[in-house]
N, C-alpha and C positions, 0 to 999 in steps of 0.2 A: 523348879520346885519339886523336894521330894517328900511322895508318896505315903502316906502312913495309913498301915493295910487296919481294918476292922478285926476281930477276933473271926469276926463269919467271913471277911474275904480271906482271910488267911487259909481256914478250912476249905475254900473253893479251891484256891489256890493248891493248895496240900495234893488234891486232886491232880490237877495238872504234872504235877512233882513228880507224883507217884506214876504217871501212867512214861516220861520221861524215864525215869529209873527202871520200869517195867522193859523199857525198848533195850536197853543199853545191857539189859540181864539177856535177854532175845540173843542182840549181838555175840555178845560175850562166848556165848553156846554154840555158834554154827561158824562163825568167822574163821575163814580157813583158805589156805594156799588152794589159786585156782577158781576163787570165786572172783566174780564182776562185782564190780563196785554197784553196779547199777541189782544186782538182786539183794544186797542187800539194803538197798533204799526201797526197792518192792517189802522186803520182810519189816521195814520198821513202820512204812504207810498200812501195811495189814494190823499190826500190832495197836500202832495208834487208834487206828478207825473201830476197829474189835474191842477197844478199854473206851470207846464214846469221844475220842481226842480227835483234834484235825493237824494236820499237818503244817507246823506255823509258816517255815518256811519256804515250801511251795509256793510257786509265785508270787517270793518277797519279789518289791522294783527295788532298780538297779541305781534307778538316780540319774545315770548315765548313758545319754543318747544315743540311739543304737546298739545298747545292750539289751538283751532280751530278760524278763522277771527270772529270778533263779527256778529253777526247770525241776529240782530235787527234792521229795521231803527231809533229806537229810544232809549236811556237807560231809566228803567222807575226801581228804588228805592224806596223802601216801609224800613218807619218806621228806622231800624238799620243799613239798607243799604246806603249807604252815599254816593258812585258813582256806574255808568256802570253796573247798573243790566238790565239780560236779561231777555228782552217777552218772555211769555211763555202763554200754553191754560189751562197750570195746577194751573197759580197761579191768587186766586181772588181778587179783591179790598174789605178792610170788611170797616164797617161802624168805623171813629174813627183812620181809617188810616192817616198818611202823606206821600204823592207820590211825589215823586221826580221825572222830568219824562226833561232829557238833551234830545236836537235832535240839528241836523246841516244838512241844504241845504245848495248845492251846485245846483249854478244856474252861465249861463253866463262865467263859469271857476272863479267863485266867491263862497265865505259861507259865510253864515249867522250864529249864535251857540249864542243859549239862550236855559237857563234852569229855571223851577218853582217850587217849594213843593205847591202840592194842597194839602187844609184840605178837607177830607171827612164826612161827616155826622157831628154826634156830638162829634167835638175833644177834649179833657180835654183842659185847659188854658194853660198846661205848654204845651203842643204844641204848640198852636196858639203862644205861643213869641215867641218859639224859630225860628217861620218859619217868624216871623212878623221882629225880631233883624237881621235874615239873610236876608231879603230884604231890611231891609235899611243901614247894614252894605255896600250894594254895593252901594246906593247912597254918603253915608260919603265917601265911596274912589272914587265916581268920582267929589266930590267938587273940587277937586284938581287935574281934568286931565284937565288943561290948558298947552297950551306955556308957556315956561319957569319953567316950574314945572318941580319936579323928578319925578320918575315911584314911587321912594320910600315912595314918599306922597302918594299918591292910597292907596299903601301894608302897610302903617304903622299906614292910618284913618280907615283900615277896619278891622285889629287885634285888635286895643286898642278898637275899640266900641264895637266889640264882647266880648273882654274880660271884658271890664268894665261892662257888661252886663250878667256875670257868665260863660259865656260862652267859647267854644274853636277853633277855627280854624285848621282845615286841614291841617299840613305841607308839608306832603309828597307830594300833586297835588296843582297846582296849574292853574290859567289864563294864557293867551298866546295871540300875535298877532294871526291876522288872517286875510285871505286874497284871493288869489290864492290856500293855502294851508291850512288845518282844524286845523294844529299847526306852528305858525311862530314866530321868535323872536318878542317881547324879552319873555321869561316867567314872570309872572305877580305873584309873591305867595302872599298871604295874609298876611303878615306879614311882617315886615321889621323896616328901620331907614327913618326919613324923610330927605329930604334933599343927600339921596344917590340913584343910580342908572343911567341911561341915561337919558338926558334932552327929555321933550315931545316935536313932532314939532305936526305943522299940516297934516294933509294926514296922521296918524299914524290911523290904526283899529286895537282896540283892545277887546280882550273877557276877560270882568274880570268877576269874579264868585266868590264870596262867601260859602265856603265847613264847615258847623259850628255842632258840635257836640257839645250835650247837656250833658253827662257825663266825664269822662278823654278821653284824644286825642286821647290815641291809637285806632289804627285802622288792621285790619286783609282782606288779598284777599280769598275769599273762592277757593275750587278747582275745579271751572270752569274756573282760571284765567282771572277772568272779574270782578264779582261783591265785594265792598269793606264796610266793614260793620262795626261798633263799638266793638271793643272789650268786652266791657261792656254790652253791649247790651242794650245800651242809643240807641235815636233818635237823628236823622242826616236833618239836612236842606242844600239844594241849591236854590241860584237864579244866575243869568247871562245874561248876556248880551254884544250884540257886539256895541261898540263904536266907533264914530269917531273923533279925534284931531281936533279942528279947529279953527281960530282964538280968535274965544267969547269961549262959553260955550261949554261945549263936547256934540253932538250929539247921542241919543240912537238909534239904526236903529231899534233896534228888537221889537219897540214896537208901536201899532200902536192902 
């Protein structure tokens, strides 16, 4: 069942948005060849805790026996890796990289969840589309998050641009409401028919995300059971963002 936020949870919420889009400006500014992945997971836990947020996913569970809770306040994916890689002090950013780098505040019993591919230094070209195709694959599928729209408009403007685009999308994960909780109905996958799914209302927040690999789809979990990499060993782009339903145009919170 999906969620239909209050005018005042939306404001709570807004909150949450805001201190996510705060981290990701953080980022943006110091993110550089040579750093560890793991300090900049120290700089986005400071920023959180400093703007009143906590860090959502910080010992998210795994689900999965003998996986340990995710260990990061932030997932932060370099290059093959394509979701929920973890910080660490052993691994460096080199120059040339694309960092993928997901995080979610939880502020007010509210989240926020947006994710960027930053280019670092000097990236070859066929980087820069592919991370240039997955940012605006997410705005093609929110042309279509009005009232009276399907969900399956979203999921169906954001596969055919990727793919007309060489491109391939993610099936296995996908986008999700979000709210009170860091996964809520309905799930959002990048792919679909238009014209099918649950009608949009207003008061609907949602996190669509864009998950686009640059060689064939497959994809493999390494055995941290956490981080999710190309089979191929192509590069992987994400962008995302949390949205709000509302009468006109759909609202971005997470970006400021």
């Amino acid at each position: 069942m999906v969620d239909i936020k209050s005018k005042r949870e939306i404001e709570q919420m807004k909150e949450a948005c805001h201190v996510t889009a705060l981290v990701h400006k953080e980022i943006e500014k110091v993110i550089k060849p040579g750093m560890t992945t793991l300090e900049l997971d120290t700089l986005a836990e400071k920023v959180i805790r400093q703007n009143g947020g906590i860090p959502a996913q910080k010992g998210y569970p795994s689900y999965q026996k003998g996986v340990p809770n995710f260990p990061g306040s932030i997932c932060v994916s370099i290059n093959d890796e394509v979701i929920h890689g973890i910080p660490s002090g052993r691994v460096k950013i080199k120059d040339g990289d694309i960092v993928s780098i997901d995080l979610v505040v939880e502020k007010n019993g509210f989240h926020g969840d947006a994710a960027r591919t930053y280019l670092i230094g000097q990236t070859p070209k066929d980087a820069k589309k592919l991370v240039e195709v997955t940012k605006q694959a997410f705005f093609e599928g929110i042309r279509y998050a009005k009232v009276g729209n399907r969900l399956g408009d979203i999921c169906y403007a954001i596969g055919d641009y990727v793919e007309k685009n060489g491109y391939h999308v993610v099936k296995e994960f996908q986008g999700h409401g979000i709210g009170r909780s860091m996964h809520e109905d309905p799930g959002i996958p990048n792919y679909g028919k238009p014209g099918k799914g649950i009608k949009l209302e207003a008061g609907m927040t949602l996190a669509i995300e864009p998950m686009v690999i640059q060689g064939k789809p497959d994809i493999l979990e390494l055995e941290d059971g956490w981080t999710i990499i190309t089979e191929d060993g192509s590069l992987a782009a994400h962008y995302e963002n949390t949205i709000l339903i509302t009468e006109k145009e759909p609202e971005i919170l997470t970006i400021i």
